[in-house]
ROSE-4610 file (N, C-alpha, C; in Angstrom, 1 decimal, always signed):
// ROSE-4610
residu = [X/X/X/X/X/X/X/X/X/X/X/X/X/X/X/X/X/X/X/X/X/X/X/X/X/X/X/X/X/X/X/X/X/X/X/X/X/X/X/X/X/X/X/X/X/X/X/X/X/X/X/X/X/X/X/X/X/X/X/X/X/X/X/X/X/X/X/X/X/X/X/X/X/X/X/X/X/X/X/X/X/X/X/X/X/X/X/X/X/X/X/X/X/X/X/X/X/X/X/X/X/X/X/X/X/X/X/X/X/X/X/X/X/X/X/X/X/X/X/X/X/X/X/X/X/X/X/X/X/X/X/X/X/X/X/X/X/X/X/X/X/X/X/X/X/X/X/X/X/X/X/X/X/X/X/X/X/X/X/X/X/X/X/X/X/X/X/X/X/X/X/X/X/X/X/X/X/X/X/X/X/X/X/X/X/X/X/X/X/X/X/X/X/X/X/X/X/X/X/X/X/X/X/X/X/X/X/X/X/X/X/X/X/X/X/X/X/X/X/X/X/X/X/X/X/X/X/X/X/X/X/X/X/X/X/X/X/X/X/X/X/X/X/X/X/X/X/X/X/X/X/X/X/X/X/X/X/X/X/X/X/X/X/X/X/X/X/X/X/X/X/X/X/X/X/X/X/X/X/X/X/X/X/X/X/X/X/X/X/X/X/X/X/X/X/X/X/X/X/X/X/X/X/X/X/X/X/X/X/X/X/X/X/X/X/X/X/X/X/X/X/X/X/X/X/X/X/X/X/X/X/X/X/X/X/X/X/X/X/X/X/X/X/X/X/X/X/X/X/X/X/X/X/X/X/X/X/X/X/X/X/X/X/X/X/X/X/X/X/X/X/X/X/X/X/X/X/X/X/X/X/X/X/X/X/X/X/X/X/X/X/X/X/X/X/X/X/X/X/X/X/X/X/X/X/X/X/X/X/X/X/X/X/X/X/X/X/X/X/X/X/X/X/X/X/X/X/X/X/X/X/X/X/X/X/X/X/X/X/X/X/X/X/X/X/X/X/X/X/X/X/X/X/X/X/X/X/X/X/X/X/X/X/X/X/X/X/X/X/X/X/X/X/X/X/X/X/X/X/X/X/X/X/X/X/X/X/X/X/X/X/X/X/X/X/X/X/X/X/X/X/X/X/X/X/X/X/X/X/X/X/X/X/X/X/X/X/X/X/X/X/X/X/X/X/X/X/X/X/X/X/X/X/X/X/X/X/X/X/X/X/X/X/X/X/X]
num = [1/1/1/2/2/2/3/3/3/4/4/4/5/5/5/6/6/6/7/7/7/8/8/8/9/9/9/10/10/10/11/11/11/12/12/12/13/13/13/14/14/14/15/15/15/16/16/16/17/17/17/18/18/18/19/19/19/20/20/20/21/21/21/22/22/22/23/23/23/24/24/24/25/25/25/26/26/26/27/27/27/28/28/28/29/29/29/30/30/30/31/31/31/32/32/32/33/33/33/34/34/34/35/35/35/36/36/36/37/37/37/38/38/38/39/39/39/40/40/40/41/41/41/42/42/42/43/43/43/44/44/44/45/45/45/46/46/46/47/47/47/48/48/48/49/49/49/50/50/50/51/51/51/52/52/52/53/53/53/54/54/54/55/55/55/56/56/56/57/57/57/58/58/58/59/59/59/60/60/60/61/61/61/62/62/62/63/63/63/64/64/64/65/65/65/66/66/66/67/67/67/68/68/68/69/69/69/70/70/70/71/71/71/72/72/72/73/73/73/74/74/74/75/75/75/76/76/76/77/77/77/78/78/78/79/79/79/80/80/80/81/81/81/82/82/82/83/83/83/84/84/84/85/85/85/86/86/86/87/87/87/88/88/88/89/89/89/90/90/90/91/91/91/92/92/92/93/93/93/94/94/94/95/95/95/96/96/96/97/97/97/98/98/98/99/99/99/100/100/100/101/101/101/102/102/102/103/103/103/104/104/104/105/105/105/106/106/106/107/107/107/108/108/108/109/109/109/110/110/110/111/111/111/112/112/112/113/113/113/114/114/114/115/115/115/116/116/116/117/117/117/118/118/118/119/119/119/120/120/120/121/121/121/122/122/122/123/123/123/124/124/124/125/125/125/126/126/126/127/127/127/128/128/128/129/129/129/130/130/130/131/131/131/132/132/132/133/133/133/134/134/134/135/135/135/136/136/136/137/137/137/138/138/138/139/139/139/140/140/140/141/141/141/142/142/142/143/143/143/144/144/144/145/145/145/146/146/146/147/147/147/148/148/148/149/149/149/150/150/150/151/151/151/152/152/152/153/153/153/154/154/154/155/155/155/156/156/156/157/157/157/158/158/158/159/159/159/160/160/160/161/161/161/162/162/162/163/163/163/164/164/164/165/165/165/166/166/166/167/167/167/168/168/168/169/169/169/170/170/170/171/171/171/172/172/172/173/173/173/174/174/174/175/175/175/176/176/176/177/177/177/178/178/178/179/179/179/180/180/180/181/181/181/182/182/182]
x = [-76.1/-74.9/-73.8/-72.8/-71.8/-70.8/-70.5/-69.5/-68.3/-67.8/-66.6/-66.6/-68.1/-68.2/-68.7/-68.9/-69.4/-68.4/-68.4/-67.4/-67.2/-66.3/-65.4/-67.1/-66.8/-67.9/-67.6/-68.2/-67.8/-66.9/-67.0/-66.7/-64.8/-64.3/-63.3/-62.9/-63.3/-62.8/-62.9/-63.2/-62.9/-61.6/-61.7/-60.2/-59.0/-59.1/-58.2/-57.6/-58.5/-58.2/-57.7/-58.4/-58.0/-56.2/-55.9/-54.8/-53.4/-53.9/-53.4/-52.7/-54.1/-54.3/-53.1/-53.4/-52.8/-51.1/-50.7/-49.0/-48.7/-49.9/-49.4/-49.2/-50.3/-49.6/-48.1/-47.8/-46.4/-45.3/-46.1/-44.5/-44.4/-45.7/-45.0/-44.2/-43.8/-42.5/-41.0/-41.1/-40.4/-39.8/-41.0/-40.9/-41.0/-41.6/-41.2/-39.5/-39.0/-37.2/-37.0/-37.0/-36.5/-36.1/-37.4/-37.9/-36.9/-36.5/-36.0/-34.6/-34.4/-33.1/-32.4/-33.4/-33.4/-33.3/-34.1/-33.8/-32.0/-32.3/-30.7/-29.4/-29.6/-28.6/-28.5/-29.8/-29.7/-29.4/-29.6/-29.0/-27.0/-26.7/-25.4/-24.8/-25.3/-24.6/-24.6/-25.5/-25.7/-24.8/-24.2/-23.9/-22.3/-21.9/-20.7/-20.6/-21.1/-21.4/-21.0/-21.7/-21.0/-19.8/-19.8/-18.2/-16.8/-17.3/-16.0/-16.0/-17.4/-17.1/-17.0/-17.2/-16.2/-14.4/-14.4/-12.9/-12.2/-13.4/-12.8/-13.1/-13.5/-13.1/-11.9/-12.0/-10.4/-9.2/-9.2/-7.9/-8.4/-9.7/-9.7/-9.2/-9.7/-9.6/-7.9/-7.5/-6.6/-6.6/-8.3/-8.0/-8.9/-8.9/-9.5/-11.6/-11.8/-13.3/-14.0/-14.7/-15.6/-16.5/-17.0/-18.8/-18.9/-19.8/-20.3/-21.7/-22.2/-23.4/-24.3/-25.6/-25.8/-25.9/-26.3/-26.5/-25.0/-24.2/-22.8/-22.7/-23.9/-23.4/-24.2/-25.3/-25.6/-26.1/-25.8/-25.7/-27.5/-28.0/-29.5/-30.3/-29.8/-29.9/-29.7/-29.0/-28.3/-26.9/-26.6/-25.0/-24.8/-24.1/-23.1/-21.9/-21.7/-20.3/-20.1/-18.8/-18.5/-17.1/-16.6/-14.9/-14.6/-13.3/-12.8/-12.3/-12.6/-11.8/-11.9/-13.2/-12.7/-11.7/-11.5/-10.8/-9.2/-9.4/-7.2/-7.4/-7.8/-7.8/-6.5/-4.9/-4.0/-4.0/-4.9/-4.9/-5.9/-4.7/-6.1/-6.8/-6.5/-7.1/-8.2/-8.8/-9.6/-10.8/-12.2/-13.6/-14.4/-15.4/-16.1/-17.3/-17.2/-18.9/-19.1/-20.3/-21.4/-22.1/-21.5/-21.7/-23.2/-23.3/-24.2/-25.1/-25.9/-26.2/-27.7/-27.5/-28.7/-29.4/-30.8/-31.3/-31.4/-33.4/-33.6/-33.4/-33.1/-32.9/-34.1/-34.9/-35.8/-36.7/-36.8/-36.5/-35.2/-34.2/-33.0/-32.3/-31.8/-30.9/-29.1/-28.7/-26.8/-27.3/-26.0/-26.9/-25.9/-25.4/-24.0/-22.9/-22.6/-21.6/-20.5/-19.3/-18.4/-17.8/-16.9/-16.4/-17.5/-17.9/-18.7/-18.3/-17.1/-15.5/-15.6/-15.5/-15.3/-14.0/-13.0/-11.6/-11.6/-10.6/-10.1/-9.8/-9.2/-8.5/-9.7/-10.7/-11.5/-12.6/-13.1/-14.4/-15.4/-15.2/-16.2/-16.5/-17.5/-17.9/-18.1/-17.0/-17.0/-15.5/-15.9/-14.5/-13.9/-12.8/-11.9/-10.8/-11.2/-10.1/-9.2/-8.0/-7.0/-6.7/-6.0/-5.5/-4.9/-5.0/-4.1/-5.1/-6.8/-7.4/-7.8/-6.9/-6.7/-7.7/-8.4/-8.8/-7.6/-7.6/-6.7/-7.5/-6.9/-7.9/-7.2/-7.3/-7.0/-5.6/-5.1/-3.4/-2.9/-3.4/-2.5/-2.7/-3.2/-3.4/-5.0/-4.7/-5.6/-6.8/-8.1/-9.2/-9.7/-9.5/-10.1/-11.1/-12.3/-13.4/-14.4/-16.1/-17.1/-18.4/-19.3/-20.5/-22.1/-22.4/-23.5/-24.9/-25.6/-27.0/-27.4/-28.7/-30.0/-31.2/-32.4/-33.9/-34.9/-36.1/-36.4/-37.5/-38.2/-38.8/-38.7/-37.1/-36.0/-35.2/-35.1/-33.8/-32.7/-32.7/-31.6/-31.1/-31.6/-30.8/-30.0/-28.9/-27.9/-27.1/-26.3/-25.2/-24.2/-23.0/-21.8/-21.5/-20.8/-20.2/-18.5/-17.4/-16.3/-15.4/-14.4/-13.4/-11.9/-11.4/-10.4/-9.4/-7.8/-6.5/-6.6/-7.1/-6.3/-7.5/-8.5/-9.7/-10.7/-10.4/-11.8/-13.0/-14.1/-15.5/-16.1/-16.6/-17.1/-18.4/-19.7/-20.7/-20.6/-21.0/-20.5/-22.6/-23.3/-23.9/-23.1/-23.4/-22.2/-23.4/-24.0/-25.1/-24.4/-24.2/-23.9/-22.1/-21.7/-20.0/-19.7/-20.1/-19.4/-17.9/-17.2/-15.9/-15.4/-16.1/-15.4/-16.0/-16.8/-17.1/-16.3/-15.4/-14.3/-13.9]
y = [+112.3/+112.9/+111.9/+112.3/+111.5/+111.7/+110.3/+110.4/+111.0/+111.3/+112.3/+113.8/+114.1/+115.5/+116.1/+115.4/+115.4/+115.7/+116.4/+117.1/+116.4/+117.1/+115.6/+115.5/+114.9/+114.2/+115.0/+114.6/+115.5/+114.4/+113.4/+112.4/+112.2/+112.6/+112.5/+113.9/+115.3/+116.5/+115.9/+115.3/+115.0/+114.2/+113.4/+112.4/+113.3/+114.0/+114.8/+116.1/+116.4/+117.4/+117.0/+115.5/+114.7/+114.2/+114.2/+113.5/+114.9/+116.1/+116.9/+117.7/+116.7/+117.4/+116.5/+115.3/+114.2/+114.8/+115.3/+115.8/+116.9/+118.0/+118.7/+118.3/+117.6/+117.3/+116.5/+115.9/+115.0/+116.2/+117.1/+118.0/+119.5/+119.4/+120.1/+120.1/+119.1/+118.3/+119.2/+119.1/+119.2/+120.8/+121.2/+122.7/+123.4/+123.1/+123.3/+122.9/+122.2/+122.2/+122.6/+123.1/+124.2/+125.6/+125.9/+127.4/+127.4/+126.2/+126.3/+126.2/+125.8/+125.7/+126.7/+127.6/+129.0/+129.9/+129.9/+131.1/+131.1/+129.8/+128.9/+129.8/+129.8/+130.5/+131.9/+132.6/+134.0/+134.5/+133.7/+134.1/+134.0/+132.9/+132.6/+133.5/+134.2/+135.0/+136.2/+136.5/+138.1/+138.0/+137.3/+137.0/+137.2/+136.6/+136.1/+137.7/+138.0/+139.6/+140.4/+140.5/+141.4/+141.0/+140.1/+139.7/+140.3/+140.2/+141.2/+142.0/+143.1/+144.1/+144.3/+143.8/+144.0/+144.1/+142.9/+143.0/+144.2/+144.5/+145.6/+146.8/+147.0/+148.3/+148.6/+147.5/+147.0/+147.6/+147.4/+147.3/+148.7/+149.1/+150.8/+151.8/+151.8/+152.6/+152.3/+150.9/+150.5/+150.2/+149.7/+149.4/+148.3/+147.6/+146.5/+146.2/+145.2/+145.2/+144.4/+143.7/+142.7/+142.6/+141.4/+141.1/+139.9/+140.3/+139.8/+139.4/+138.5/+138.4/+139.6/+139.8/+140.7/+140.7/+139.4/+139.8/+139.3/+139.0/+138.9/+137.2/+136.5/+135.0/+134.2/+134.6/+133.7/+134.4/+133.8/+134.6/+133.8/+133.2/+133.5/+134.5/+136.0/+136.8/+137.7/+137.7/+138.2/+138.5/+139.7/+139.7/+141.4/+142.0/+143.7/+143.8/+144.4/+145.1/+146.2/+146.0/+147.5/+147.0/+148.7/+148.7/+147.6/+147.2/+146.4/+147.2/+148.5/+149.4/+148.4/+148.0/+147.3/+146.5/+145.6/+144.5/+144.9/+146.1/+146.7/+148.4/+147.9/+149.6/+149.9/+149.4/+150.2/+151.2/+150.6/+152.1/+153.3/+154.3/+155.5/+155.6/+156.1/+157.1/+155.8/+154.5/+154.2/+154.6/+155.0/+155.6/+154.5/+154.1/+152.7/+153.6/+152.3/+152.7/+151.5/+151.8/+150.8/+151.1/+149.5/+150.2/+149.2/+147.9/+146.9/+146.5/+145.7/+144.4/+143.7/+142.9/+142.2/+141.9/+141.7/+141.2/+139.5/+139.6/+137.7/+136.9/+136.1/+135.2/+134.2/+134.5/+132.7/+133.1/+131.9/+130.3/+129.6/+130.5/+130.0/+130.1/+128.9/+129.2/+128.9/+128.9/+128.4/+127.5/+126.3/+124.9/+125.1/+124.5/+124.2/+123.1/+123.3/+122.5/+123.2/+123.0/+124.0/+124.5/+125.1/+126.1/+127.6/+127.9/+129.4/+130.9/+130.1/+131.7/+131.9/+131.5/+131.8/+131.8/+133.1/+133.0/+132.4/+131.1/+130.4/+131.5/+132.5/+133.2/+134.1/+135.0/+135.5/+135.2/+134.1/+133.6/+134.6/+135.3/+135.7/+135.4/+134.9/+135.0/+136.1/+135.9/+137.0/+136.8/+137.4/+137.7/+139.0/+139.1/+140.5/+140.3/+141.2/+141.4/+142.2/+142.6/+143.2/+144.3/+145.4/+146.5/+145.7/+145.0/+144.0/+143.1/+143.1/+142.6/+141.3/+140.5/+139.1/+138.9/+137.9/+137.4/+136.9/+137.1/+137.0/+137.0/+136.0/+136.1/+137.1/+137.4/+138.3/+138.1/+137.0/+136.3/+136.4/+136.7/+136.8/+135.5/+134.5/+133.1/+133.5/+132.5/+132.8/+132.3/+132.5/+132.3/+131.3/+130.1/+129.6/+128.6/+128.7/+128.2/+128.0/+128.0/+127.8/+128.2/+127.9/+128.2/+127.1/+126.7/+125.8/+126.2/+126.4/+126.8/+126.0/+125.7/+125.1/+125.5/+125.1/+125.9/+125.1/+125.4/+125.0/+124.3/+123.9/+122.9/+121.8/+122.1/+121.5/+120.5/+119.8/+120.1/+119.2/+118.2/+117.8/+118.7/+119.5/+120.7/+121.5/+121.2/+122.3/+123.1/+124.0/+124.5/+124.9/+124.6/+125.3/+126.7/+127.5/+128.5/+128.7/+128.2/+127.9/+128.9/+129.8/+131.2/+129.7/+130.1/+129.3/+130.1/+129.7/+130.2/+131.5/+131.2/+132.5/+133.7/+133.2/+134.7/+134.1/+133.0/+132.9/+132.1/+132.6/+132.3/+130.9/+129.8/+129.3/+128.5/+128.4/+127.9/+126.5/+125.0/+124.0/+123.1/+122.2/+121.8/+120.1/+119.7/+118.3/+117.1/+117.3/+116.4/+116.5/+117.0/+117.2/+117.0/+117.6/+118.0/+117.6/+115.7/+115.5/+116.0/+115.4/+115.6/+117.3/+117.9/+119.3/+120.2/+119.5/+120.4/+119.9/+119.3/+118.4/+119.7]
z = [+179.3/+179.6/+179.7/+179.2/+179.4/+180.4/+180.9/+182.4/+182.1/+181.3/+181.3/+180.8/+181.0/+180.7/+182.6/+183.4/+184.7/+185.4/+186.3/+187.1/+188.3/+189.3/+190.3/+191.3/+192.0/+192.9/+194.1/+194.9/+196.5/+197.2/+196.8/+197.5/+197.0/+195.8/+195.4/+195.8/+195.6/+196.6/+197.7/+198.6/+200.5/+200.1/+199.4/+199.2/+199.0/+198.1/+198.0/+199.0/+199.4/+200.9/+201.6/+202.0/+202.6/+203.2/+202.0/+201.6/+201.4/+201.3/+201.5/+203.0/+203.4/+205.2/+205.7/+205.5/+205.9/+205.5/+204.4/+203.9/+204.9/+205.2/+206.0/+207.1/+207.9/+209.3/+209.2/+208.4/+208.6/+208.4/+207.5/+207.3/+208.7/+209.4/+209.9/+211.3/+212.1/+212.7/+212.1/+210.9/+210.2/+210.4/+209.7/+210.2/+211.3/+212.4/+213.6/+213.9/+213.5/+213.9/+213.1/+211.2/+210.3/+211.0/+211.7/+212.0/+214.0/+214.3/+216.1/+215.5/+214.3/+214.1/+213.3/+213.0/+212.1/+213.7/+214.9/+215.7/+216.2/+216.8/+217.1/+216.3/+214.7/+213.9/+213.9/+214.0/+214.1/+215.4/+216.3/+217.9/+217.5/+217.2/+217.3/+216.7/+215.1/+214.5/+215.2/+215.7/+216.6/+217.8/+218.4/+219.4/+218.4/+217.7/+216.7/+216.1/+215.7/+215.3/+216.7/+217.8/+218.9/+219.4/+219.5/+219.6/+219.0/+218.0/+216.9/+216.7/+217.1/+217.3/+218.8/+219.7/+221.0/+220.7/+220.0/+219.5/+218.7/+217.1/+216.8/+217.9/+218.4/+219.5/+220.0/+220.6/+221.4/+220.4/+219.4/+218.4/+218.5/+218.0/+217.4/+218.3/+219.1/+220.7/+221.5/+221.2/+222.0/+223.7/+224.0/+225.2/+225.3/+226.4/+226.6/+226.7/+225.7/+225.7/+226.2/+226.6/+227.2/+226.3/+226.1/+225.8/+227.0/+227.6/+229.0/+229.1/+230.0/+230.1/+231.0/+231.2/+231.8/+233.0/+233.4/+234.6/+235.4/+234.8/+235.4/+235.5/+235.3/+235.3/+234.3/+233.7/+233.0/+231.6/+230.5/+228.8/+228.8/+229.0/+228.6/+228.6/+229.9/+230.0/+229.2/+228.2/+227.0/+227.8/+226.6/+227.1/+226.6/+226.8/+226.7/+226.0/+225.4/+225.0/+225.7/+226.5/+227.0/+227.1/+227.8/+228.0/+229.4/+228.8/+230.3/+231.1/+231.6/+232.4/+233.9/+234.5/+235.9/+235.8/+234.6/+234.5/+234.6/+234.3/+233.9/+234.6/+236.1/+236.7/+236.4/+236.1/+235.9/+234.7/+234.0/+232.1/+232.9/+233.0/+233.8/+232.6/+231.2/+230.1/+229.9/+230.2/+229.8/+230.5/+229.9/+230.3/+230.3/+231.1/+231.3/+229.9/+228.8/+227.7/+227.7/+227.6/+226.6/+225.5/+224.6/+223.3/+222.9/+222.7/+222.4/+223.9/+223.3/+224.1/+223.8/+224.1/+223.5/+224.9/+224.6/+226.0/+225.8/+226.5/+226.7/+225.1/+225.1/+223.6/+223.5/+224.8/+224.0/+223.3/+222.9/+223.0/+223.0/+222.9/+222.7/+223.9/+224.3/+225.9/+225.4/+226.6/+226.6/+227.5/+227.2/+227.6/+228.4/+229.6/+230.2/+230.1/+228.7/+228.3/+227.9/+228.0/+227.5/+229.0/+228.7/+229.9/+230.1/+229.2/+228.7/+229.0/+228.6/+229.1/+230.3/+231.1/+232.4/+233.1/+233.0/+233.3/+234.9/+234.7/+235.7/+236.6/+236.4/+237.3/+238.4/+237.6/+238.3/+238.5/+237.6/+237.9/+237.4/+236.5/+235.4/+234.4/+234.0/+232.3/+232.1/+230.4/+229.3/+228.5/+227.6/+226.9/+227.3/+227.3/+227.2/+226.5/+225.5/+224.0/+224.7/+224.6/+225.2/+223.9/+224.1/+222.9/+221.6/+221.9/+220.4/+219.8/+220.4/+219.7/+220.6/+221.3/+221.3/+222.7/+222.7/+223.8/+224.8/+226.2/+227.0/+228.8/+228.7/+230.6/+231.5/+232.6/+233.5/+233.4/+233.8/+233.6/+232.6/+230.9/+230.3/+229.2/+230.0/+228.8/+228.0/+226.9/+226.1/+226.5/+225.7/+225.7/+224.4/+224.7/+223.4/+224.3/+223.4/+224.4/+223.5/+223.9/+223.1/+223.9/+223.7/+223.9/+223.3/+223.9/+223.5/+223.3/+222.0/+222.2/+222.0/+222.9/+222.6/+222.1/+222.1/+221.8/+222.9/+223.2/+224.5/+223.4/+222.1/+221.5/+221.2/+220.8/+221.0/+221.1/+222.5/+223.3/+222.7/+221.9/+221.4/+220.2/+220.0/+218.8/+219.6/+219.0/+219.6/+218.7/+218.5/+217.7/+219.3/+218.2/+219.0/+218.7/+219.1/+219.0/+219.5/+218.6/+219.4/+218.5/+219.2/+219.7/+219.3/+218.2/+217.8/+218.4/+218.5/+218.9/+218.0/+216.7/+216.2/+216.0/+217.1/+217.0/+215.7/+215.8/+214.1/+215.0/+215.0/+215.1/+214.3/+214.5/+214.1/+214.5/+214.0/+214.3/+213.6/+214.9/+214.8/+215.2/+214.1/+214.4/+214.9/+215.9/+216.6/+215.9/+215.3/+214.5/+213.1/+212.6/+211.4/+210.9/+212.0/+212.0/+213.3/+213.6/+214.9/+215.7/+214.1/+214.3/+214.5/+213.8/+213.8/+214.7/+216.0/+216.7/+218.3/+218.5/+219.4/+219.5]
């Protein structure tokens, strides 16, 4: 018989498994932060998503909306859309709803960096879109702010989530887009 009519050896299949095994352990590091940095984005956008529709309410309805955390101080808890009626007892015609809310997020937390909307004035976290759409604290000044997510596999992965002057949403990796996340 001839040696190149002979099929692989056992010893050259182990090499090769081998060597395969060996690719996958290195890549998966890899994919574990792919897949923490994939929840990270689908949290932000859902969160970026109730937001505007907090806001489109506001404009629809014409009265003031909140997206708040739930338990009234921390967004890891998730967070609500409802009307700002506590926030403006002077509008009688406004009805307290709830329309959204998300619950727990983990693996994903809010890191405490940022202000995390918390109006100077009353000392709540949340937004309140006013009838005109606009973010606006109890006083009347605006709300331009951010929000920091982490992942708990993590912890140096972060994304921003920052509320520009003129109401535009943007998700900010400070790894990637040092500068544009200032």
């Amino acid at each position: 018989m001839n040696r190149q009519e002979q099929g692989n050896s056992l010893l050259e299949l182990m090499a090769v498994v081998l060597i395969i095994a060996i690719m996958a352990v290195m890549a998966l590091p890899r994919l574990h932060e792919h897949m923490a940095a994939r929840e990270i984005e689908i949290i932000a956008r859902r969160f970026i998503a109730h937001a505007q529709f907090a806001r489109a309410q506001a404009l629809t309805l014409g009265i003031p909306v909140r997206i708040a955390p739930l338990a009234d101080n921390l967004w890891d808890d998730g967070w609500i859309v409802k009307s700002g009626c506590n926030d403006r007892p002077s509008q009688p015609a406004c009805i307290e709803r709830f329309w959204v809310s998300q619950g727990d997020i983990a693996p994903v937390y809010f890191k405490g960096g940022g202000k995390q909307f918390i109006d100077p004035h009353t000392s709540k976290r949340g937004i309140l879109f006013n009838a005109a759409g606009a973010a606006k604290t109890a006083q009347g000044g605006f709300v331009a702010n951010r929000l920091i997510l982490g992942h708990e596999r993590d912890h140096a992965l972060e994304r921003h989530l920052i509320l520009g002057s003129g109401g535009r949403w943007r998700i900010c990796d400070p790894v990637k887009d040092h500068r544009a996340c200032r």
